[in-house]
C-alpha positions as CSV (number, residue, x, y, z in Angstrom):
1,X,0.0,0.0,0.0
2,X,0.9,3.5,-0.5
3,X,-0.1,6.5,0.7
4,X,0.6,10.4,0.1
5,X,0.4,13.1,1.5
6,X,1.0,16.9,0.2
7,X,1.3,20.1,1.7
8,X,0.8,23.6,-0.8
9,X,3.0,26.4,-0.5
10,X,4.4,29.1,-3.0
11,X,7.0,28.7,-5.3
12,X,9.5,31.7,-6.5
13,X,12.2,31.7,-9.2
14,X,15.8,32.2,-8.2
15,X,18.4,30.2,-6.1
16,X,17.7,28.7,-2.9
17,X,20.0,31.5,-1.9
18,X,18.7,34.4,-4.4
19,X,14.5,33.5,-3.9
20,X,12.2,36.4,-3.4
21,X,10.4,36.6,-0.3
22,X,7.0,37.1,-2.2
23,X,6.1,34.2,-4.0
24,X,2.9,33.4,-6.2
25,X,3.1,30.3,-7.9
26,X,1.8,27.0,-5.8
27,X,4.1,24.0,-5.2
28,X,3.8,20.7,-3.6
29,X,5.8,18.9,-0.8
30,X,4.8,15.2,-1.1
31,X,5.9,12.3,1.7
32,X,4.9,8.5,0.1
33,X,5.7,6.1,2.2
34,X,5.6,2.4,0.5
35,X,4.5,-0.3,2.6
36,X,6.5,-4.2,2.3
37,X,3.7,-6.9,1.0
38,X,3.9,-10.4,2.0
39,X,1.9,-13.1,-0.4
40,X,-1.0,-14.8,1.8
41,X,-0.9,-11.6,4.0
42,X,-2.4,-8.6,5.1
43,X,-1.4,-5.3,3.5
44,X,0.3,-3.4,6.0
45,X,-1.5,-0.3,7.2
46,X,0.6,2.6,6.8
47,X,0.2,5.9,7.2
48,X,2.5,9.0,6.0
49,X,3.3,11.7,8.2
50,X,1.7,14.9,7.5
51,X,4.5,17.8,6.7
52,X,2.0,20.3,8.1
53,X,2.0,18.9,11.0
54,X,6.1,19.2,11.2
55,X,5.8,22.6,9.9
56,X,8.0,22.0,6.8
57,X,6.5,24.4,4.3
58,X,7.4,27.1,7.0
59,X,10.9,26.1,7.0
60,X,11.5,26.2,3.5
61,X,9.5,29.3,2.9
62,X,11.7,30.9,5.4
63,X,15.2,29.3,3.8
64,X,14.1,30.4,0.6
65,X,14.6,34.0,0.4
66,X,17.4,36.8,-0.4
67,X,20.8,37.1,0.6
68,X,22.5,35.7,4.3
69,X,20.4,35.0,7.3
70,X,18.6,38.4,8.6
71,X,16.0,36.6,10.7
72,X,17.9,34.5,12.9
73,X,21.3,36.9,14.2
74,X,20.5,39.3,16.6
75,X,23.4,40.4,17.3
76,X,26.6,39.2,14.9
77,X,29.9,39.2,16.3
78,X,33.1,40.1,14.8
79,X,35.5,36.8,15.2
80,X,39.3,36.8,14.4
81,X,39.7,35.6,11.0
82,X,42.5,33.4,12.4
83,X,39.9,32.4,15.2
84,X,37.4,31.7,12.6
85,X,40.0,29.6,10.1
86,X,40.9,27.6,13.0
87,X,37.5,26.5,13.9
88,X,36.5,25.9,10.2
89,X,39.9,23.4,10.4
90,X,38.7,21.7,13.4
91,X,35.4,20.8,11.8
92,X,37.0,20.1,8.6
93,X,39.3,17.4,10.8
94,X,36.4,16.2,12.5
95,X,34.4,16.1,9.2
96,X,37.2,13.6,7.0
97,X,38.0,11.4,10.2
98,X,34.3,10.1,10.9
99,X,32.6,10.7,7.4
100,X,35.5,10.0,4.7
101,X,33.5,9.2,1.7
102,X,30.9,12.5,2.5
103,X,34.1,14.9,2.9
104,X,35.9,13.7,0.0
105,X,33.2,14.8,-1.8
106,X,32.7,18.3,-0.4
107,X,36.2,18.8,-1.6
108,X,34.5,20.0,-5.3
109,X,32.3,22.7,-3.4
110,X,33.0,26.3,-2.8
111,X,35.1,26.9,-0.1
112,X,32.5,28.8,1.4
113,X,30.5,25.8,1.3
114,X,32.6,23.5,2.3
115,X,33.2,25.4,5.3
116,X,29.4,25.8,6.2
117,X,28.5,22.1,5.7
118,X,31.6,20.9,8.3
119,X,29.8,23.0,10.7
120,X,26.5,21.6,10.0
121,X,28.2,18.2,10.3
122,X,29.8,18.7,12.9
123,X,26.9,20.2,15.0
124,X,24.9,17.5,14.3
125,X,27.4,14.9,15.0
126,X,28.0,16.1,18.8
127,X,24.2,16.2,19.0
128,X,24.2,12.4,18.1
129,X,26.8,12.0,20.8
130,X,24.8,13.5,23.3
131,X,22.2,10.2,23.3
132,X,24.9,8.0,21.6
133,X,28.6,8.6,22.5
134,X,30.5,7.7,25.5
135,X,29.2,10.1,28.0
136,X,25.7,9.1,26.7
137,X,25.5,7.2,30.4
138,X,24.8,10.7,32.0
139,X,22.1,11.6,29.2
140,X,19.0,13.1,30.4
141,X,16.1,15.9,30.1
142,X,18.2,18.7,31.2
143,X,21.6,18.3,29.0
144,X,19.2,18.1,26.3
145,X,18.0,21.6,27.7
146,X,20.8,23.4,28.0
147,X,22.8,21.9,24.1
148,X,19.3,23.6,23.3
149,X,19.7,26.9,25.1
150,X,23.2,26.8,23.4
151,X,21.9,26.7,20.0
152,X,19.6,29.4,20.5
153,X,22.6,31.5,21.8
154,X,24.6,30.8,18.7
155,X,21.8,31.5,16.5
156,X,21.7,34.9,18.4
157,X,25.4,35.6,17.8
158,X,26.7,34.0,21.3
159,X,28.6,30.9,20.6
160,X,29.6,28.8,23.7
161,X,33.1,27.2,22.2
162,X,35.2,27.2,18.8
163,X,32.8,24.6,17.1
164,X,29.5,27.0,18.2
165,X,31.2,30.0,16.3
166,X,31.8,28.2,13.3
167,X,28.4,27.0,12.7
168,X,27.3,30.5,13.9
169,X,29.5,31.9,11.4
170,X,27.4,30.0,9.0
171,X,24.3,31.1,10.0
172,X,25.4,34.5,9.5
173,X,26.2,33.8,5.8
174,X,23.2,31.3,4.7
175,X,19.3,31.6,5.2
176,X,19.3,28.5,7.8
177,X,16.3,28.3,9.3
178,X,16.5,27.3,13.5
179,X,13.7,25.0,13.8
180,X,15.2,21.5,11.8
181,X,18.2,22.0,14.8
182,X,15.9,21.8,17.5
183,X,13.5,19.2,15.6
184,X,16.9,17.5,15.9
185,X,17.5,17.9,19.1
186,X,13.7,16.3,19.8
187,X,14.5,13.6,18.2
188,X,17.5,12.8,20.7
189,X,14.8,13.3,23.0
190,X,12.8,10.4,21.8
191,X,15.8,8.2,21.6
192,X,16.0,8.4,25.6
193,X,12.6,8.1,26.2
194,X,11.4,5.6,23.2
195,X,12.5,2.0,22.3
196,X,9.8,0.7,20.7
197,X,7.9,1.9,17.2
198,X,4.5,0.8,16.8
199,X,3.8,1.4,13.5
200,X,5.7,3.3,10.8
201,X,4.6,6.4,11.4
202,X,6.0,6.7,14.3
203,X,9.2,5.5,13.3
204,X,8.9,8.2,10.5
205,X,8.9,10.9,12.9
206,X,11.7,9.8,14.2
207,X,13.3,9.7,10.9
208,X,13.0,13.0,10.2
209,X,13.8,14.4,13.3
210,X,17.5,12.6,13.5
211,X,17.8,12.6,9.6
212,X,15.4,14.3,7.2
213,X,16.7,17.6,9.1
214,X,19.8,17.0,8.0
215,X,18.4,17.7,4.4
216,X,16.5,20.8,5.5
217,X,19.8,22.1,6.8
218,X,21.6,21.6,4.1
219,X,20.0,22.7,1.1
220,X,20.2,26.6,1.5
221,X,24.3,25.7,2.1
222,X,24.7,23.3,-1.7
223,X,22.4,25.6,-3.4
224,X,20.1,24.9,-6.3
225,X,21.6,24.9,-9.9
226,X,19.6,28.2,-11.5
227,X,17.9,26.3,-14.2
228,X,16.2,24.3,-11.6
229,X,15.5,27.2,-8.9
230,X,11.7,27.0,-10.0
231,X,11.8,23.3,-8.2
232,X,13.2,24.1,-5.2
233,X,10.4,22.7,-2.6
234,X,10.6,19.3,-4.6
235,X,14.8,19.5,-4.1
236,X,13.9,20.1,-0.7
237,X,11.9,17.2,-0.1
238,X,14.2,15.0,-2.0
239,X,16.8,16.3,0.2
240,X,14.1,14.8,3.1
241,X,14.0,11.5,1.2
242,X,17.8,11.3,1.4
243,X,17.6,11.2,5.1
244,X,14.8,9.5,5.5
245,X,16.2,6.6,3.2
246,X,19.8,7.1,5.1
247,X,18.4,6.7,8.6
248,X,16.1,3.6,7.7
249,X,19.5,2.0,6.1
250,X,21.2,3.1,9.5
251,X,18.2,1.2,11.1
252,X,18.4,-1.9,9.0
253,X,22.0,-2.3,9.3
254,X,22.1,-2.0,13.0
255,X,19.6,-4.4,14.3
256,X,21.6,-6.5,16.0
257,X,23.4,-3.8,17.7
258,X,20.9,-2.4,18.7
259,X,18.8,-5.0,20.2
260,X,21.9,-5.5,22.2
261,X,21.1,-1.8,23.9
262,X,17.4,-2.8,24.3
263,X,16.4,-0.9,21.2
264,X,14.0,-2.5,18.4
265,X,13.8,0.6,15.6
266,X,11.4,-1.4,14.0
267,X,7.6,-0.9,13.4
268,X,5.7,-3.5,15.5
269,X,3.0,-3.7,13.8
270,X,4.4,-5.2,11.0
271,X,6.7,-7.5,12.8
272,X,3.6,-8.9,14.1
273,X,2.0,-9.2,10.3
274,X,5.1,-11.3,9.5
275,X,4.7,-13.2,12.0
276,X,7.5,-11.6,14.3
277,X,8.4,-10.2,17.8
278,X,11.0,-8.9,19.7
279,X,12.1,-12.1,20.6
280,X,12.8,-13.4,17.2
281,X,15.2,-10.6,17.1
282,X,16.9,-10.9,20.5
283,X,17.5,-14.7,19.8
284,X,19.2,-13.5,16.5
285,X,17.2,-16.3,14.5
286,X,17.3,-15.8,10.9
287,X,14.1,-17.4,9.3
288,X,11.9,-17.6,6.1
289,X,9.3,-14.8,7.9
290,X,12.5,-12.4,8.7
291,X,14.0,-12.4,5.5
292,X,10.4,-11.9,3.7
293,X,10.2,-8.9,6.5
294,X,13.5,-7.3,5.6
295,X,13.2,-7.6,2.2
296,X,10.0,-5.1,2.3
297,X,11.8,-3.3,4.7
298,X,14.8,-2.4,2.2
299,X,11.9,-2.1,-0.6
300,X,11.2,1.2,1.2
301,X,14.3,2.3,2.2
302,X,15.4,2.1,-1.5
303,X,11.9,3.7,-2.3
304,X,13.3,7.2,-0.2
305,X,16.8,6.4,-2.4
306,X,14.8,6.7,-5.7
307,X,12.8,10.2,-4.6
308,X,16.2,11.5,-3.7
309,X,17.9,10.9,-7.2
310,X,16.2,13.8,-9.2
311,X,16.8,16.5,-6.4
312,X,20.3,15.2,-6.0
313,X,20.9,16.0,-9.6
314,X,19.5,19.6,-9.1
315,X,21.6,21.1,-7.1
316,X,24.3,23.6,-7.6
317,X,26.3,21.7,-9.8
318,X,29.5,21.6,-7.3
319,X,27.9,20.5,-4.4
320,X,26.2,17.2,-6.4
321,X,29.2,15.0,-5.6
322,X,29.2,14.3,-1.5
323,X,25.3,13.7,-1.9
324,X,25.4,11.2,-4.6
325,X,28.5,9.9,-2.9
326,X,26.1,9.2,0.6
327,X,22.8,7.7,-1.7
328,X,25.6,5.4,-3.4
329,X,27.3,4.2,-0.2
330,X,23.7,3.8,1.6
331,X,22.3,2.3,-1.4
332,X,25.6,-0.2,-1.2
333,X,24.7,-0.9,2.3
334,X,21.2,-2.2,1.6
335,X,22.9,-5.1,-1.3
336,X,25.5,-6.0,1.5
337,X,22.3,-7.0,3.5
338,X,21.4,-9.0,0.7
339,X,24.6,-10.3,0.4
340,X,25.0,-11.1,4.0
341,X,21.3,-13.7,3.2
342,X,19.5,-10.7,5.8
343,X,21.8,-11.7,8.6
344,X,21.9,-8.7,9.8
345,X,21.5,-9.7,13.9
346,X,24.4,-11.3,13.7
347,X,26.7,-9.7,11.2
348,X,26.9,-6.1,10.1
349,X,26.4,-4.8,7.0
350,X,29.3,-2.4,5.9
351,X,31.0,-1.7,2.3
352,X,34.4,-1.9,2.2
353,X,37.6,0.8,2.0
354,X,38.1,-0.3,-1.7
355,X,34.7,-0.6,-2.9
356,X,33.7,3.0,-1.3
357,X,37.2,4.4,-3.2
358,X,35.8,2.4,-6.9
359,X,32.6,4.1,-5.4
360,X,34.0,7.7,-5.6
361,X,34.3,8.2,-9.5
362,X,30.5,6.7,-10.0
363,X,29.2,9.1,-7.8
364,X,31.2,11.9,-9.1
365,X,29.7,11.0,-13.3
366,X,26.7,10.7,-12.1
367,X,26.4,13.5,-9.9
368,X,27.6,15.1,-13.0
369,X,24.8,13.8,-15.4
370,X,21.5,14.2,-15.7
371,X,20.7,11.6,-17.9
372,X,22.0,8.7,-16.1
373,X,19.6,5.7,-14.7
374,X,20.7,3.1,-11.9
């Protein structure tokens, strides 16, 4: 089964950078969500999560419009340039030690760019860390409280340490929009709270809130090639797909771990249609039923993959590569399930130093093609 669901807003020519405020043509932000199907039965009842209800035409009305960000900086400090290179170096270092393949790839953009999305990468890697690192232990209510009162502050021009004033920095110089930071941040709140996922639109939410704003964020930073500025709320929610797809590969991949730590990211419901439960998975059995289950399972995730090919492909034309790069290595990870017979509470899923490296020049033709099919 599949279901849609669309939100209208206004449309503008331009960049995702150069967009006028006052817009008059109608667009559409769609989310399909494709359920997994199982001969002899039931189809699975799922149901997408409504954009409105996230408030994602708001945030990309508000990222597309003129010039750097004048709605979010109160007040916009003067830095040290050597202050500010060294920060921008730290996040670079940070950057090309966890997310090799992704960096290599910003290494075609701007250096304006590049700099902007190592900040963005970096903030959102130490928010991860928060729930998911090795002080993740002392994890609670309140340090989710105050990372949130320091995000406001460097939105308002008050960074609390070197990495703050870089992504503050970049916030001063692109129209990012607050709210996918702190819809972030909400979704570390779920992971302390939440372990289970009835159904998938739960497990949607959650997507979006540790992933999908990771697309929001980064869009007004790649930019939008101009002959494709007219479609920028369909490159936004492609950018959405991307992390939608990403995180539900992260999900797949890590079962096993996972269920170590008490923590089943998978939608109950249609365990149970498959005949599954949370033991199957804790015993680590690999069955008929299970495989049947994760093969719908990576159905969808490739489904998100798929939406996110024809926005990858319009944006500015140097910042194409590190995104085709991360659908190609995610799309690799889904096949090494495959590979692995859907073992994957036992063995982990991963794609290799030299296939990523053969990976690299793919990504790079098609990212710069628009005529190229999978």
């Amino acid at each position: 089964m599949a279901s849609t669901v669309s939100i209208l807003g206004k449309s503008c020519p331009g960049s995702v950078i150069n967009n006028r405020r006052n817009c008059d043509r109608e667009f559409t932000i769609t989310a399909r969500v494709v359920a997994p199907k199982k001969p002899n039965l039931p189809e699975l009842s799922i149901k997408g999560i409504r954009h409105t209800d996230l408030r994602v035409r708001e945030i990309v009305q508000r990222q597309l419009r003129t010039g750097p960000n004048d709605f979010s900086i109160c007040r916009k400090p003067e830095f040290h340039p050597e202050f500010l290179e060294d920060a921008y170096d730290r996040c670079r270092d940070i950057c090309a030690e966890y997310a090799k393949t992704f960096y290599l790839g910003t290494r075609l953009m701007t250096e304006e760019r590049q700099k902007a999305i190592w900040a963005i990468y970096v903030w959102c890697r130490r928010t991860d860390e928060l729930v998911d690192g090795p002080n993740a232990i002392h994890m609670s209510d309140a340090v989710l409280d105050r990372w949130e009162e320091r995000l406001h502050d460097l939105f308002n021009g008050r960074p609390f340490d070197m990495l703050d004033a870089a992504l503050t920095h970049t916030v001063q110089k692109f129209p990012l929009d607050i709210k996918p930071f702190r819809d972030m941040i909400e979704g570390m709140r779920m992971d302390i709270k939440k372990s289970r996922y009835e159904n998938f639109q739960e497990l949607y939410l959650y997507c979006y809130y540790v992933a999908g704003t990771v697309g929001l964020m980064s869009v007004p930073v790649m930019g939008i090639a101009p002959e494709s500025s007219s479609d920028a709320p369909n490159i936004y929610n492609s950018a959405l797909s991307l992390g939608i797809g990403n995180q539900l590969t992260n999900i797949l991949r890590d079962v096993g771990e996972d269920a170590l730590r008490g923590r089943v990211y998978l939608p109950q419901d249609e365990l149970s249609q498959f005949g599954l439960c949370d033991e199957d998975i804790y015993s680590r059995r690999i069955t008929d039923n299970w495989r049947e289950f994760m093969k719908g399972q990576i159905t969808r995730a490739r489904f998100y993959f798929n939406q996110a090919e024809e926005g990858a492909s319009k944006l500015d034309k140097d910042s194409r590569w590190p995104v085709w790069s991360s659908l190609l290595l995610y799309r690799n990870i889904l096949d090494a399930i495959e590979e692995n017979d859907y073992d994957n509470l036992t063995k982990r899923a991963y794609v290799g130093r030299t296939k990523k490296l053969l990976m690299l020049p793919f990504s790079y033709t098609r990212s710069v093609s628009t005529g190229f099919a999978f």
